[in-house]
ROSE-4610 file (N, C-alpha, C; in Angstrom, 1 decimal, always signed):
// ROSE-4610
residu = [X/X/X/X/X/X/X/X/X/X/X/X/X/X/X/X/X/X/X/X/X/X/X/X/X/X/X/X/X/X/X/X/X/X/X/X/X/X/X/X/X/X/X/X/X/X/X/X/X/X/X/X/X/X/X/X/X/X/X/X/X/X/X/X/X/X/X/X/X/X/X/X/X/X/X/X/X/X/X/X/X/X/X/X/X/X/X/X/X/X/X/X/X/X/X/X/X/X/X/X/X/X/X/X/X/X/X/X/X/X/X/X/X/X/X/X/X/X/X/X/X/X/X/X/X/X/X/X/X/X/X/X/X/X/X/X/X/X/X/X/X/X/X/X/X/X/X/X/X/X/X/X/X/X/X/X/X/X/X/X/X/X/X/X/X/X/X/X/X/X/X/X/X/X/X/X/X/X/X/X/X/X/X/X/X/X/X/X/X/X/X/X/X/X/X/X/X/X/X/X/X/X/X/X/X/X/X/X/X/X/X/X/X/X/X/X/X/X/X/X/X/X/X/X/X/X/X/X/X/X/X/X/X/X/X/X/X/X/X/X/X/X/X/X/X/X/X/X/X/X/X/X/X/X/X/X/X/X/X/X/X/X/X/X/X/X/X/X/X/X/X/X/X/X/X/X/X/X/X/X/X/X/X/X/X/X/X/X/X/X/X/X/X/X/X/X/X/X/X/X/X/X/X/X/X/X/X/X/X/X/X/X/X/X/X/X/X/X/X/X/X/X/X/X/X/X/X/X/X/X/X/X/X/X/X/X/X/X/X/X/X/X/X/X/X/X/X/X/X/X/X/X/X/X/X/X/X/X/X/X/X/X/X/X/X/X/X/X/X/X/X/X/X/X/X/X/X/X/X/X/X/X/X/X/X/X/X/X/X/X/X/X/X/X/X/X/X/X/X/X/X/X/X/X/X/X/X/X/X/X/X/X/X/X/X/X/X/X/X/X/X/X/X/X/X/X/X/X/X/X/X/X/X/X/X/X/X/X/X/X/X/X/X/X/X/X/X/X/X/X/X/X/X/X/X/X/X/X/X/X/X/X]
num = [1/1/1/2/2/2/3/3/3/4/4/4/5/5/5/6/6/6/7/7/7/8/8/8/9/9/9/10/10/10/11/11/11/12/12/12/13/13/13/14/14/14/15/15/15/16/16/16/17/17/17/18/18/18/19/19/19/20/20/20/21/21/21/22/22/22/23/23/23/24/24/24/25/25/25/26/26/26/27/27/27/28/28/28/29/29/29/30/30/30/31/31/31/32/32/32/33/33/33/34/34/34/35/35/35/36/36/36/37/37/37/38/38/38/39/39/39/40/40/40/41/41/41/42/42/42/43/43/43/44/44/44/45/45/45/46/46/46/47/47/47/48/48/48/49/49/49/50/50/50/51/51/51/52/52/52/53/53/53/54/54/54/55/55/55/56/56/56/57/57/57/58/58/58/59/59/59/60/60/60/61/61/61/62/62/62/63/63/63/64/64/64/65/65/65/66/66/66/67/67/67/68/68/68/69/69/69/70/70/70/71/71/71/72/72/72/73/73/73/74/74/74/75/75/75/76/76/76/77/77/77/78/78/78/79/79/79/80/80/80/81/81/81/82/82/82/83/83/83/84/84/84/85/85/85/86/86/86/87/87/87/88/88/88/89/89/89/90/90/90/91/91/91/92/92/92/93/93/93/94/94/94/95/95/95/96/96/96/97/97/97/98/98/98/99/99/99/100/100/100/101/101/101/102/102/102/103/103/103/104/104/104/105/105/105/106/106/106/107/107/107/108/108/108/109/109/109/110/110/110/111/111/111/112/112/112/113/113/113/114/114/114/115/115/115/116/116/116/117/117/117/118/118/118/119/119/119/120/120/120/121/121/121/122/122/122/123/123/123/124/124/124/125/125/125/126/126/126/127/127/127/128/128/128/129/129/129/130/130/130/131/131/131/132/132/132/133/133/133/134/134/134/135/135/135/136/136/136/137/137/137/138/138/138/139/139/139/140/140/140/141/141/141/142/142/142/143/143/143/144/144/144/145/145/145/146/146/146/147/147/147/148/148/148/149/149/149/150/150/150/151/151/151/152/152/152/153/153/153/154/154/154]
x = [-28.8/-28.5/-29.1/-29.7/-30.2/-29.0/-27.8/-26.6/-27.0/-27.0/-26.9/-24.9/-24.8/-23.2/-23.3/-22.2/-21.7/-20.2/-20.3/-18.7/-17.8/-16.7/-16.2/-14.8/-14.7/-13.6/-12.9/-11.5/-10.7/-10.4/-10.0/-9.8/-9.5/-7.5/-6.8/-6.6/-7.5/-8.0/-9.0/-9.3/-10.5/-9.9/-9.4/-8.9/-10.4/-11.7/-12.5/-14.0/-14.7/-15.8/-16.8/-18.1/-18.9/-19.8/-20.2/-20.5/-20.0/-18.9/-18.5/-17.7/-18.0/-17.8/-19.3/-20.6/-21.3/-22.0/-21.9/-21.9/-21.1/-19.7/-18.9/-19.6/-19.8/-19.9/-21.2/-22.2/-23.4/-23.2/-22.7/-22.4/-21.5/-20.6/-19.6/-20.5/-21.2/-22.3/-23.3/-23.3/-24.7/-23.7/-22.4/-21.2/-21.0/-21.0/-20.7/-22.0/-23.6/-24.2/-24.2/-23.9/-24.0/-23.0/-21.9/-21.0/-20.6/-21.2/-20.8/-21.8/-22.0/-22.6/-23.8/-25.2/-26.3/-26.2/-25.7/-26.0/-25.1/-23.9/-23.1/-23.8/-24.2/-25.4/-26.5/-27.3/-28.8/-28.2/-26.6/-26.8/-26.6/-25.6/-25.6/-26.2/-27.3/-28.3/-28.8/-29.1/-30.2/-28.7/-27.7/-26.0/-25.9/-25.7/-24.7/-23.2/-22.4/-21.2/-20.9/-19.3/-18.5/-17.3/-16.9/-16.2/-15.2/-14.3/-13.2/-12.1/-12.1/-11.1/-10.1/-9.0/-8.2/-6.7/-5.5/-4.1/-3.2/-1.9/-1.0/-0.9/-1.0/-0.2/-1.9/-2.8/-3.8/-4.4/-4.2/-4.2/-2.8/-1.8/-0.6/-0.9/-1.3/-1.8/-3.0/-3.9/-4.8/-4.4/-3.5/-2.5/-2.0/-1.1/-0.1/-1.2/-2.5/-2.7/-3.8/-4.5/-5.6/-4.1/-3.7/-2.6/-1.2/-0.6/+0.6/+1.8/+1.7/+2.3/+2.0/+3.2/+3.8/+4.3/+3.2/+3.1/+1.8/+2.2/+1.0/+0.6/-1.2/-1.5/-2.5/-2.8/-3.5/-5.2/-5.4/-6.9/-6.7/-7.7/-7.8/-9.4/-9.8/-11.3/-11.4/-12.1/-12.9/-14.3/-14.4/-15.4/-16.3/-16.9/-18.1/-18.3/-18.1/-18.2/-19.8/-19.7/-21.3/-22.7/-22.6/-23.9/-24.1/-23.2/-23.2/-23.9/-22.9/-23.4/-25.2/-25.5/-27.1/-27.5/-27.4/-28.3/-28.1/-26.9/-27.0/-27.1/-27.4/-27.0/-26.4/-25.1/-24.0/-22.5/-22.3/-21.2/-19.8/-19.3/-17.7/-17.9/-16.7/-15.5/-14.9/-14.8/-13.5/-12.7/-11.7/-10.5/-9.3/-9.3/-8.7/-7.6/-6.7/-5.4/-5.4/-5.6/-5.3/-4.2/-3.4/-1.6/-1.8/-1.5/-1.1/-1.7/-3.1/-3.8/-2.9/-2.6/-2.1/-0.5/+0.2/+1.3/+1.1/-0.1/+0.1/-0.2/-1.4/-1.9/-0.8/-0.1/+1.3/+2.0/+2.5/+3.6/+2.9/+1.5/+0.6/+0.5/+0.7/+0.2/-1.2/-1.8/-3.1/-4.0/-5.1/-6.2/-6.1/-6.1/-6.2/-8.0/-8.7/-10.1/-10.0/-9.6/-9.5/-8.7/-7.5/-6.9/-8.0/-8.6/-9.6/-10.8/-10.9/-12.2/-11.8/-10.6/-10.1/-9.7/-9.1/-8.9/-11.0/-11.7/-13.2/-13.5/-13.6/-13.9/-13.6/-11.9/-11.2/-11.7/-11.8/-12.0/-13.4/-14.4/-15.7/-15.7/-14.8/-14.5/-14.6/-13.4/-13.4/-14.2/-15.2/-16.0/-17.5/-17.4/-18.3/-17.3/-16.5/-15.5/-15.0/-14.7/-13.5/-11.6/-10.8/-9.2/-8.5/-7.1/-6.1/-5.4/-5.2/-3.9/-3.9/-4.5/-4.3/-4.6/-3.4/-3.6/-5.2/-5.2/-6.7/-7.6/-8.0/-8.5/-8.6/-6.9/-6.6/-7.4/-7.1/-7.7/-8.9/-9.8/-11.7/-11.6/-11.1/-11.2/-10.6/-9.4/-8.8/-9.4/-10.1/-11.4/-12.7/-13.0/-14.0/-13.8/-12.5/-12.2/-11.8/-10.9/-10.7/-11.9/-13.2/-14.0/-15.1/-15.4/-15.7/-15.1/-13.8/-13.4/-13.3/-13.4/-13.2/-14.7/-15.8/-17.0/-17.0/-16.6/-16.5/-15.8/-14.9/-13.6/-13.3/-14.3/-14.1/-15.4]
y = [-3.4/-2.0/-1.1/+0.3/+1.1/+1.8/+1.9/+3.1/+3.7/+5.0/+5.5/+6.2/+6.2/+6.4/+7.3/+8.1/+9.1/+8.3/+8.0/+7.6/+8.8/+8.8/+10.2/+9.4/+9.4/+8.8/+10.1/+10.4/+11.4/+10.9/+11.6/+11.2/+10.3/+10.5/+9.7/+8.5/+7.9/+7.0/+6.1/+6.1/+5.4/+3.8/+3.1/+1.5/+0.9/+1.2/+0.3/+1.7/+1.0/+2.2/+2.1/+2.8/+3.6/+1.9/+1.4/+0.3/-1.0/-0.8/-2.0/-1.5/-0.4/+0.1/+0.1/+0.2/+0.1/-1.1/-2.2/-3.2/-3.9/-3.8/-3.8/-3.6/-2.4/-1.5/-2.2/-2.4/-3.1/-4.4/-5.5/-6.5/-6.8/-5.8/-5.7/-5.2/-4.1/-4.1/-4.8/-5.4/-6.2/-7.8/-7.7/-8.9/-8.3/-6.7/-6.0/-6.3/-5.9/-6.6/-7.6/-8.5/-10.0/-10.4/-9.8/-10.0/-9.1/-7.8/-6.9/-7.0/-6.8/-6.5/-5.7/-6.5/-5.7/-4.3/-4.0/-2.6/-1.7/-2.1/-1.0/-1.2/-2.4/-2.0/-1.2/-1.4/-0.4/+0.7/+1.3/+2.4/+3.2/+2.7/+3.0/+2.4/+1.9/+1.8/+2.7/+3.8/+4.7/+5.9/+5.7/+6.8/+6.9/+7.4/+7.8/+8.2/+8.0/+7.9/+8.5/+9.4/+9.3/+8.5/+7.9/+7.0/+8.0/+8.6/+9.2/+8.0/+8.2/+7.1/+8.1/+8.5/+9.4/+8.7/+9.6/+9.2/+9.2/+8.9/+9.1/+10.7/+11.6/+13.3/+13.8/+13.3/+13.9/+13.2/+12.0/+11.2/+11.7/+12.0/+12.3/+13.8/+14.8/+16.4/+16.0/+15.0/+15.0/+14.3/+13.3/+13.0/+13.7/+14.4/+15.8/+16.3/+17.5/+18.1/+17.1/+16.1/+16.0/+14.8/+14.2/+13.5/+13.7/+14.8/+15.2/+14.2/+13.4/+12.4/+13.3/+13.4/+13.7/+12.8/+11.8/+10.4/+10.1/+9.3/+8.2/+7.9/+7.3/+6.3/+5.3/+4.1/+3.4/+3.9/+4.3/+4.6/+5.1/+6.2/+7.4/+7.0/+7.5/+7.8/+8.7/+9.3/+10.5/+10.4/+10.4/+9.9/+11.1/+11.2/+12.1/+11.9/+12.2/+11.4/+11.2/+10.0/+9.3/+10.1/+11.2/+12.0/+12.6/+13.4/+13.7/+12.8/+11.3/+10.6/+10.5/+10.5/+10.0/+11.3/+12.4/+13.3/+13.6/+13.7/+14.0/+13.0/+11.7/+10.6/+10.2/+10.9/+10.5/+10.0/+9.2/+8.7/+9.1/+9.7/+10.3/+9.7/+10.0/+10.1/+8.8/+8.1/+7.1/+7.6/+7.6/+8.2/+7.4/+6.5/+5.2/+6.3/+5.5/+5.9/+4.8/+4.6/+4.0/+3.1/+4.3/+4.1/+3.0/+3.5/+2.9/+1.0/+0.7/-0.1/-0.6/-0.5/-1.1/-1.4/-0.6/-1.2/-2.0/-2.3/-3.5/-4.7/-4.6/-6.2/-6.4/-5.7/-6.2/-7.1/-6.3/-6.9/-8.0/-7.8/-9.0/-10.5/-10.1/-11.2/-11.1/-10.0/-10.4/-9.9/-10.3/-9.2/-7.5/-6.8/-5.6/-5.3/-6.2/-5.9/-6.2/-7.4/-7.5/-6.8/-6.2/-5.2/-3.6/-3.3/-2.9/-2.5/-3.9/-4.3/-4.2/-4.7/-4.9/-3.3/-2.5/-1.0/-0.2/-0.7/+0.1/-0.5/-1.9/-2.5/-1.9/-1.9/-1.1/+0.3/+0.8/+2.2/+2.5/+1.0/+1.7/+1.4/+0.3/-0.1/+1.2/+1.6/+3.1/+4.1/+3.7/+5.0/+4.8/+3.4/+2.6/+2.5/+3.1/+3.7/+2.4/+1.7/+0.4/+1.1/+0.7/+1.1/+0.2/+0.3/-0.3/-0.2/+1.3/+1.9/+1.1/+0.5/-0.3/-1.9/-2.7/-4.0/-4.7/-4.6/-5.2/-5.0/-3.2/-3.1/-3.6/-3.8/-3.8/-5.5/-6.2/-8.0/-7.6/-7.2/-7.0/-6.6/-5.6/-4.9/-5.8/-6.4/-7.3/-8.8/-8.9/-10.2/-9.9/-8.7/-8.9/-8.1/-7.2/-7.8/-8.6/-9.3/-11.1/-11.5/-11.8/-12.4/-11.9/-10.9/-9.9/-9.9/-10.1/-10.0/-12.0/-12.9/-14.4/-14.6/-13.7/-13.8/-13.3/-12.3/-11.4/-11.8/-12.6/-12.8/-14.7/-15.5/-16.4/-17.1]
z = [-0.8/-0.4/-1.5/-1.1/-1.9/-2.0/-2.0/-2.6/-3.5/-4.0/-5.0/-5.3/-6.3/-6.1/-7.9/-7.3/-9.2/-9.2/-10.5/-10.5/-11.9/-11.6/-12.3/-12.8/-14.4/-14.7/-15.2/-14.5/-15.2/-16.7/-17.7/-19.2/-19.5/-18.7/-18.8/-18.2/-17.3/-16.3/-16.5/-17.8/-18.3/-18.6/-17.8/-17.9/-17.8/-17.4/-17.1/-17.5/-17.8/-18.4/-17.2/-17.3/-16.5/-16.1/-17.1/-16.9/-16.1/-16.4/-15.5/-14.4/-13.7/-12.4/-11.9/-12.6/-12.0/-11.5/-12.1/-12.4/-11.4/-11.0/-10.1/-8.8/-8.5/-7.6/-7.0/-8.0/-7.3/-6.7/-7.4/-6.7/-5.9/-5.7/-4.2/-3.2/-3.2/-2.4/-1.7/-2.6/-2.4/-1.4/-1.7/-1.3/+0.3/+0.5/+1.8/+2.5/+2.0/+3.2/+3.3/+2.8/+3.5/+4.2/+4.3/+4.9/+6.2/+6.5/+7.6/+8.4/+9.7/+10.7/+10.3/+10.6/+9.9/+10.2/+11.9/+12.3/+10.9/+10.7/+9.7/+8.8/+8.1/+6.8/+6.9/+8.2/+7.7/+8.0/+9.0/+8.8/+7.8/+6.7/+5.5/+4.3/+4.6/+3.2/+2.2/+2.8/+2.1/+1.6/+2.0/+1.9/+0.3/+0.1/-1.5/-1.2/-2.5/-1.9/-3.6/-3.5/-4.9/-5.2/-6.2/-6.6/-8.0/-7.7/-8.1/-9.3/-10.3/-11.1/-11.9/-11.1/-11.5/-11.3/-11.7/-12.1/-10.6/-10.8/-9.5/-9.6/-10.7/-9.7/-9.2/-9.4/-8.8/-7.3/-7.2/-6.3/-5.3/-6.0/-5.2/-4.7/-5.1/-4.3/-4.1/-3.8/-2.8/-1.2/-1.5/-0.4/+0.6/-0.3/+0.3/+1.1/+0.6/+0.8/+2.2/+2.3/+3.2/+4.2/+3.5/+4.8/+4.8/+4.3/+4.4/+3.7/+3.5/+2.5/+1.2/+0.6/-1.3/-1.7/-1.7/-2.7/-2.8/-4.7/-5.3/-4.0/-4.2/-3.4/-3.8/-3.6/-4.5/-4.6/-3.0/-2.7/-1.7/-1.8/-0.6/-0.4/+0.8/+1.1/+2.4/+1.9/+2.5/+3.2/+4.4/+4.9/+6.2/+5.9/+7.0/+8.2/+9.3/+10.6/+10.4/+11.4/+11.3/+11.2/+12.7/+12.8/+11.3/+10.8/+9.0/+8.2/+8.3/+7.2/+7.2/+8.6/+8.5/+8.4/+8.4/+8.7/+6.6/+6.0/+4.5/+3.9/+4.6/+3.2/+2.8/+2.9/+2.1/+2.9/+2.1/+3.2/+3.0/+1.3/+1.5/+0.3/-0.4/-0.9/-0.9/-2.7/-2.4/-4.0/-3.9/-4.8/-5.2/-6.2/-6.9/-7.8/-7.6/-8.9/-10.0/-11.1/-12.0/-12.4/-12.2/-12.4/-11.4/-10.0/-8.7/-9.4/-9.6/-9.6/-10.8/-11.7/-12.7/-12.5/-11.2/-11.5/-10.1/-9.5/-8.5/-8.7/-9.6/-10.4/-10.8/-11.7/-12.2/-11.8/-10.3/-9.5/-8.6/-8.5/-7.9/-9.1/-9.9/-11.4/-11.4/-10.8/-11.2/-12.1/-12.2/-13.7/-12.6/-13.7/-13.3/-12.6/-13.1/-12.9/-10.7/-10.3/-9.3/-8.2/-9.2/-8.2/-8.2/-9.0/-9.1/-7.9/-8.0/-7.4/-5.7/-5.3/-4.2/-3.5/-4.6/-3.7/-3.2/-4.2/-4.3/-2.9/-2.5/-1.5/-0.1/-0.2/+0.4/+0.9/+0.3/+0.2/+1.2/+0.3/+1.3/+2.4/+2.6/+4.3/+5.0/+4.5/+5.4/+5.8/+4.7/+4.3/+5.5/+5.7/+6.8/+8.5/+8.5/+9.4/+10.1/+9.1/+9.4/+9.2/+9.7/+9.8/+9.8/+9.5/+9.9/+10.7/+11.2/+11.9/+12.9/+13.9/+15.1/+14.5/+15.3/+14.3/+14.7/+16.1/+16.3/+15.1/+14.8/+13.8/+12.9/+12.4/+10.8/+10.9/+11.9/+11.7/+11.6/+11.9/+11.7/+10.1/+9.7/+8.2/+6.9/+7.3/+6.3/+6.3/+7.6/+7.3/+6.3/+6.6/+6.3/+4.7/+4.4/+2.8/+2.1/+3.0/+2.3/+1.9/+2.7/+2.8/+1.9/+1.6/+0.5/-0.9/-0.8/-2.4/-2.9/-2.0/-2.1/-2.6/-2.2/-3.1/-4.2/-4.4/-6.0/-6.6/-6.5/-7.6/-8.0/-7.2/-7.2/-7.6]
């Protein structure tokens, strides 16, 4: 995949540096096309996207404010409807909480690097206009990040 991506670490959010988000970022990528439906890959090949690494109160008033929820959340994404994405390039918006991420590995037992790894994944799903809300959905999206993060992490 040619992605180009900005990643933006807020101060106090710096659990993982610039490097090993990009480094991340590339080989999850490169894990998404081999794994998704060529059509959703070439349509976002040439996309850029931003990658947000900020806390629970800023994550929590982006919430509030774009889904009405006044709560942390682990990962938000913000995504362009399709005609957009191809006509600018760019595919959205993904927005990680730190906090959230660190107290679920926690409660998961797991490296923080994989809870990590597993909201970014997450995120771009969406951002390639995969969902949950309908369970049909949620089975296509939660396969094909099982099956995505069991390459990356294993």
């Amino acid at each position: 995949m040619n992605n180009q991506f900005e990643i933006l670490i807020r101060e106090k959010s710096d659990i993982k540096s610039r490097q090993w988000w990009k480094k991340e970022i590339l080989k999850g990528l490169s894990y998404i096309s081999k794994t998704l439906p060529k059509k959703t890959v070439n349509s976002s090949k040439k996309c850029s996207f931003t990658l947000l690494i900020t806390g629970d109160k800023e994550i929590q008033n982006l919430n509030k404010e774009f889904r009405k929820k006044n709560k942390a959340t682990d990962v938000l994404s913000f995504h362009l409807r399709k005609d957009l994405q191809i006509k600018n390039n760019y595919l959205g918006d993904i927005v990680i909480s730190s906090n959230t991420a660190i107290k679920q590995a926690k409660g998961k037992k797991i490296p923080i690097e994989n809870e990590l790894i597993l909201l970014f994944i997450h995120g771009y799903l969406h951002l390639l206009g995969y969902d949950h809300i309908k369970k049909k959905d949620a089975k296509v999206m939660f396969k094909f990040q099982n099956g995505i993060m069991k390459e990356l992490i294993y």
